[in-house]
C-alpha positions, -999 to +999 in steps of 0.1 A: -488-721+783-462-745+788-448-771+767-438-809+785-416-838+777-427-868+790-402-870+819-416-830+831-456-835+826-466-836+859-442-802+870-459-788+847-492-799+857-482-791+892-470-752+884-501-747+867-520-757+890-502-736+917-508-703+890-543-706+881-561-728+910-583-745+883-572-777+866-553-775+837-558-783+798-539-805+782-537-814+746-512-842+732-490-823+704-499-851+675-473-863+651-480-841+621-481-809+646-443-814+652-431-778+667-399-759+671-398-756+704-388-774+734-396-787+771-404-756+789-380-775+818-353-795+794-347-797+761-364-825+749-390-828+725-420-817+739-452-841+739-482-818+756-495-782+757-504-776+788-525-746+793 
């Protein structure tokens, strides 16, 4: 699973891709979910789960 910032979404959409060859799942990380980690890429705040 990776974690994206805005900015890194679609790398990380990409890479997935690339590893599995089916599309990927993405789930928006909602307000109240805040989590401690960052970007898989940067370290920004990240704003999906991509899976």
């Amino acid at each position: 699973m990776y974690y994206a910032c805005e900015e890194h979404i679609e790398l990380a959409l990409d890479i997935v891709v690339d590893e599995t060859e089916h599309p990927p799942i993405v789930d928006k990380i909602e307000q109240n979910e805040k989590l401690s980690t960052t970007c898989s890429f940067c370290k920004n705040e990240p704003i999906y789960t991509i899976k």
